[in-house]
N, C-alpha and C positions, 0 to 999 in steps of 0.2 A: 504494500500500500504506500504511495506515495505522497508527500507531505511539503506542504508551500511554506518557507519560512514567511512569518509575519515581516514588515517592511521596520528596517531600524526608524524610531524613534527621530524627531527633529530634532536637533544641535540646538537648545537656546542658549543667548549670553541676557543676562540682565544688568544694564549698567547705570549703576546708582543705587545704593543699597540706605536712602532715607525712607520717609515713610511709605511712600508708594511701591518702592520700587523691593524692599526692606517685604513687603506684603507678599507681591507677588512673586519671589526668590522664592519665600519658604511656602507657600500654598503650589508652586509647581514641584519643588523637592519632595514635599512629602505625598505627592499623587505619583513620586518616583518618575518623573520627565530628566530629561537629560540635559541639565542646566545647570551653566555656569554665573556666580556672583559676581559682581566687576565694582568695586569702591577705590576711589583714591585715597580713603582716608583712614590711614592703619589700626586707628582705636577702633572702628565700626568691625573692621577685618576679624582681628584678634578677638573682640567679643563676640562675634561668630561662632570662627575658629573653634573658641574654647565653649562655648554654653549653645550653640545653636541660632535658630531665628526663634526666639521667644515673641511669639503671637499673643494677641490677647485682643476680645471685643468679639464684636458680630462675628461670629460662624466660624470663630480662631480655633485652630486644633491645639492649642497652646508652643510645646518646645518643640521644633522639627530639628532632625540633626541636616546640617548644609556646611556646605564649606563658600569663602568667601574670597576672591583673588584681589590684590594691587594691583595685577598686569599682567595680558596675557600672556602666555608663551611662543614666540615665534612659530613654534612645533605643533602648534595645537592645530587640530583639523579644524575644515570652514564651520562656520553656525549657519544654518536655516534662519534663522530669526533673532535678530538684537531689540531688543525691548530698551529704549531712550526712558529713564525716570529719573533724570537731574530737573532741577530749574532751567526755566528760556535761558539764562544768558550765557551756561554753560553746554547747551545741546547741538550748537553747531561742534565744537572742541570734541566731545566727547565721541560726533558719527566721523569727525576724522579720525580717530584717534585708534578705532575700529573697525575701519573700513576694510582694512585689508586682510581682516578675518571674517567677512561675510560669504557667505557663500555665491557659487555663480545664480542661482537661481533663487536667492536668501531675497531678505528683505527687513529693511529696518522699520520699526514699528515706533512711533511718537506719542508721549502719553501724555505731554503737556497741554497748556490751554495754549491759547493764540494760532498761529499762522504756522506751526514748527515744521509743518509736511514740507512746505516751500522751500525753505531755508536747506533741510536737508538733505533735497531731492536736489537741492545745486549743488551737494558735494558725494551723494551716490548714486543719482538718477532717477526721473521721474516713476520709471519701472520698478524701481527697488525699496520705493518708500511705500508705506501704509502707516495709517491714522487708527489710533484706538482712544476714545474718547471717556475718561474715566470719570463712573457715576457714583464713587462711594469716597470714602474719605477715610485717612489714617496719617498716624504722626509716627514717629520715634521719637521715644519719651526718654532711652538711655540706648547707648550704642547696644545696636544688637537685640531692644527690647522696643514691639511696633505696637500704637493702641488702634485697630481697626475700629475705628468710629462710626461708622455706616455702614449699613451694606449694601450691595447691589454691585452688580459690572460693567459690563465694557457696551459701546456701541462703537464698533468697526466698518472700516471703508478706505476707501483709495481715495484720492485727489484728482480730480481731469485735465490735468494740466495739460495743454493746448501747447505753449510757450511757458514753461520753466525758467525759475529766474537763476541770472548766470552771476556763480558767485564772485565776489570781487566788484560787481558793477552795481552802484549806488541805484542806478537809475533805472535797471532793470526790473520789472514784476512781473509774474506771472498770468497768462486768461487761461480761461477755463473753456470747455465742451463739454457737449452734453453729457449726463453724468456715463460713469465707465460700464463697458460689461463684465462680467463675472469673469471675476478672479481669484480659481481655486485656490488661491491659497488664502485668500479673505473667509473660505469655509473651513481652511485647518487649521486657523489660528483661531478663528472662535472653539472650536473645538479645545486647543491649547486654554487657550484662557478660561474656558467653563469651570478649568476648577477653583480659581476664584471669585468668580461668580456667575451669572447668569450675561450671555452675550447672544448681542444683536445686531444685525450686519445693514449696512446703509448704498446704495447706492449714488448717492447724496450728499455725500463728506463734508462737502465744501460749503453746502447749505444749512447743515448740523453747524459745524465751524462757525462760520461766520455770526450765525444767530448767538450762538453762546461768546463770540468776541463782541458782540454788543454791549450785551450784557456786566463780564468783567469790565469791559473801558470804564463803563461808566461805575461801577460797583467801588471797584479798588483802585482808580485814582479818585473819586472824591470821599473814602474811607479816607486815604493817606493825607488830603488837604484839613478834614476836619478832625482827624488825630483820636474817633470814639468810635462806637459800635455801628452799626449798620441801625438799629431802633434808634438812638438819637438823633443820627443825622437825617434819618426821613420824616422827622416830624416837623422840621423846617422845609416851608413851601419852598424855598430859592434853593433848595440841595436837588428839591424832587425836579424844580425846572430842568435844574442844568444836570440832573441824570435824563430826563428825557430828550435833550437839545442832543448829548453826548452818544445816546443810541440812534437819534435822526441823523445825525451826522454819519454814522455807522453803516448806516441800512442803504443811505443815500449812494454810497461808493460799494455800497455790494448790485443794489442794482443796475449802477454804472456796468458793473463784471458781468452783468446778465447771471447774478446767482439767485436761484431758489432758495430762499431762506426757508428753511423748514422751523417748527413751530418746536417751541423747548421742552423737552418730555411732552408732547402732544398738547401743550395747555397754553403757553405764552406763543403770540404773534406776532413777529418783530416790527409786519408790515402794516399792522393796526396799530400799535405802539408810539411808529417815529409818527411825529406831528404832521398836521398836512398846511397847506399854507396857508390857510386862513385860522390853523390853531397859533402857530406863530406869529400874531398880530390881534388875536381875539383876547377881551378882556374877562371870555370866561363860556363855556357853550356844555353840553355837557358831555361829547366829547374828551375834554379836558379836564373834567371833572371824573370821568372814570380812570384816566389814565393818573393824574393824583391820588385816585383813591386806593388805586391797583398797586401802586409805589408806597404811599403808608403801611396798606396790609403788609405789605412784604415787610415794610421795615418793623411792624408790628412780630411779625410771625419770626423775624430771624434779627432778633434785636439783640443778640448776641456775635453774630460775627462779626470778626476785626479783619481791615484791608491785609493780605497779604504782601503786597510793597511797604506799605509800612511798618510790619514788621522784619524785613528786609532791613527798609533801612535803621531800622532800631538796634540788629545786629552786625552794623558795618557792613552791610553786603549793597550790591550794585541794583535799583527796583528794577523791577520787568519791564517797564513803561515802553519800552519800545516796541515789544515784544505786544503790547496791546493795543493803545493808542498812538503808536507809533506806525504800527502795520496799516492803522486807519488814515494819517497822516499822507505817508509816504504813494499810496496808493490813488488817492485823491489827486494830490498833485499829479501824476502821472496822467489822469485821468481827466484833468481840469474843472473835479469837483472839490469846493471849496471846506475846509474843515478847522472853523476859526477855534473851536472851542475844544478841540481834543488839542487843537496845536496848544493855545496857553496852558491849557491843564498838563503836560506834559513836560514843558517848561518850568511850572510852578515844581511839578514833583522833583526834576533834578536840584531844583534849589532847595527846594526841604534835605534832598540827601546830602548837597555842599555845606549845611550847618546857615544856609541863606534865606528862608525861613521858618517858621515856625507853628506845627500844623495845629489846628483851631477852628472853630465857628465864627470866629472874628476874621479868617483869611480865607473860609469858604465865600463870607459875604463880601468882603472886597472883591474877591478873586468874581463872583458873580455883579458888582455894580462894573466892574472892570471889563467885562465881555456883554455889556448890552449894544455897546456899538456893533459888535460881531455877529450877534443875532435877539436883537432885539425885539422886544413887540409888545401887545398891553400886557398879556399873563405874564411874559418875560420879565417887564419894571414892575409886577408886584413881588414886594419883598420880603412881606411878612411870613410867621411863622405860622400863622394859620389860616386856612381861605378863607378869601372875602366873605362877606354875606352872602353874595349872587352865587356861589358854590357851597354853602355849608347847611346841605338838607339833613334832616332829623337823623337821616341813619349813616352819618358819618361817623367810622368809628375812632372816637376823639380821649378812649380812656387810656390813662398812659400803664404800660407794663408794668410786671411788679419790679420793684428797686435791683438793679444789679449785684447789688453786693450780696442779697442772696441765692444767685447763680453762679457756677462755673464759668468762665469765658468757653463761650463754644468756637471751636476752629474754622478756617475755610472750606476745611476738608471736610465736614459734616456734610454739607447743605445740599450736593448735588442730588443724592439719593432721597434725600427727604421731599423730594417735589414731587414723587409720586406717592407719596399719603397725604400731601401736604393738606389741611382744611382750617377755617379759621371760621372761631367760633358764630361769629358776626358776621360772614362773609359776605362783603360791599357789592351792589349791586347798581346798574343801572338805572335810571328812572322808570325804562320799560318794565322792570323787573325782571332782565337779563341777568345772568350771575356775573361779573366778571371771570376774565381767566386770569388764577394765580402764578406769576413767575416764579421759577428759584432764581434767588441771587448767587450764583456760583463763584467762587471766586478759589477755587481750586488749585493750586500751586503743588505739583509732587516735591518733595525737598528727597536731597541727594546727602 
């Protein structure tokens, strides 16, 4: 009787062994996959090493034993699939750095937020990159020791890059075509990843992408200008403006690219969301009035997260900003659509990390009297902290949270997966007595 050996196993490498990456190491070692650790940073290594990946939280097996490398071995065979889980500003460095242990038919996987496919499809190929969009959250609380905060998985896809942007060249971005067709390995790799959670494959990437790069722009740069939680900051009207100016801006330069914005966990629509131009000039419609309301709840419901640039630069390290509202920036121009308000706010963030200001409620409101000329209008110049009369009907939900200091600080990494339970108890509604849809504020950051 004759007998078919089963096909070996994929080759992974995981590189960045923080919280993200720290998660998905030891949930692929102990489903016994064929994967290697990759950290630069010897104390995470050695605590490895010696005690394992100690899990802990949602759906954690607790100790897996895994080993952990500083550096590959020239001699090591190719990988099928490198899994990127550093920070944006470190993810270009790290797909050079491993390029030349991918395999020929491999492909580098990007778990960050922002644009990362683009960046790293310039230094391996648009063929060889794929996007995995992570919906659960987790920290490393002590090298070697990760709290999975959330749970849930991956939503996977490709890029359609048309024209690839060429690395070295400032000026160069990326267009896109219609979305890609199947590619089988987008079906092994969810496979791969099941075992940390539950995955789901997009033909759509760049429409997923970009809606959740709305999102963060506006989240975690005006987190870092007003220096508090995500519930403080959205209970000032002139925060919630200039998060909605900051995703108009956003939406405006994906349409530009002819992208599909897909809706965020099937509930937020980015294209309902950006203002239309007569919101941008209205001194109040109720239109505008759902879209502030939709932005309180949120800040109601997740009035514990803290910007992750901010804490960035709280630990000397370099924000993501460009990596966010920088991608919106840069793309615009190219495109000759205008983006006054992501430019200043991104400029403000590098001066907060120069020690050049200093972030506050007192520098969100200049920083908002300071950009009416860029896009001003009547809702735009009101500046109070709570709506006008002509907006403030019965069932506004106006009661403030309970006190902070008897909660934990909840992380960034919580919040993706929480938007599909997500309910609130009041939940704001339109005049028709439409419900609105709830966004998550995601603001996701994998640390390395």
């Amino acid at each position: 009787m004759s007998t078919t050996a089963a096909p070996p196993r994929p080759r992974l490498l995981v590189v960045g062994c923080g919280g993200i990456g720290g998660v998905v190491a030891g949930h692929l070692f102990e489903q016994g996959h064929d994967v290697t650790a990759l950290t630069t940073n010897a104390l995470i290594a050695d605590a490895i090493n010696a005690g394992g990946f100690r899990l802990r939280g949602e759906g954690s097996p607790g100790v897996v034993r895994g080993r952990a490398v500083t550096a590959i071995p020239k001699s090591a065979a190719p990988f099928d699939y490198i899994f990127l889980a550093t920070q944006p500003p470190q993810v270009e460095d790290a797909a050079r750095s491993v390029l030349p242990h991918l395999g020929f038919n491999g492909a580098m996987v990007c778990f960050q937020n922002g644009l990362c496919e683009e960046r790293v499809a310039a230094i391996t190929g648009p063929d060889r990159t794929l996007g995995a969009i992570v919906a659960w959250g987790a920290s490393m609380v002590d090298p070697g020791v990760y709290d999975r905060t959330s749970a849930g998985g991956f939503v996977i896809g490709r890029m359609p890059f048309k024209t690839p942007a060429i690395e070295g060249d400032p000026g160069s971005h990326p267009s896109y075509r219609s979305p890609v067709a199947d590619d089988p390995r987008i079906d092994e790799l969810a496979r791969i990843l099941e075992a940390v959670g539950p995955t789901t494959t997009t033909t759509n990437l760049a429409g997923a992408r970009w809606s959740k790069l709305a999102i963060n722009c506006a989240i975690s740069s005006l987190g870092t200008l007003g220096g508090d939680r995500l519930g403080v900051l959205m209970r000032h009207r002139h925060v919630r403006r200039l998060a909605l100016e900051i995703m108009t801006e956003t939406v405006a330069v994906a349409r530009a690219l002819e992208i599909r914005l897909e809706k965020v966990a099937g509930t937020l629509d980015l294209d309902w969301i950006a203002l239309t131009d007569s919101e941008r000039v209205a001194a109040g419609s109720p239109g505008l009035f759902a879209k502030h309301a939709l932005l309180l709840a949120v800040g109601a419901r997740y009035r514990r997260l803290r910007s992750s640039m901010l804490a960035a630069i709280e630990r000397g390290r370099p924000p993501a900003v460009e990596f966010l509202n920088g991608e919106v920036i840069t793309r615009g121009a190219a495109l000759g659509i205008p983006t006054p308000i992501n430019s200043a706010i991104r400029d403000l963030v590098f001066d907060i990390a120069r020690g050049k200001a200093t972030p506050g409620l007192d520098l969100t409101r200049r920083f908002f009297e300071r950009t009416r000329g860029a896009d001003a209008g009547a809702d735009a110049s009101y500046g109070g902290d709570v709506a006008p009369p002509s907006m403030t009907p019965p069932f506004m939900p106006v009661a403030p949270p309970p006190p902070y200091a008897a909660e934990p600080p909840r992380t960034h990494d919580e919040l993706h997966h929480a938007v599909a339970q997500f309910h609130i108890e009041a939940e704001p509604t339109l005049p028709t007595g439409t419900p609105l849809p709830i966004p998550p504020p995601d603001d996701v950051e994998p640390r390395s």
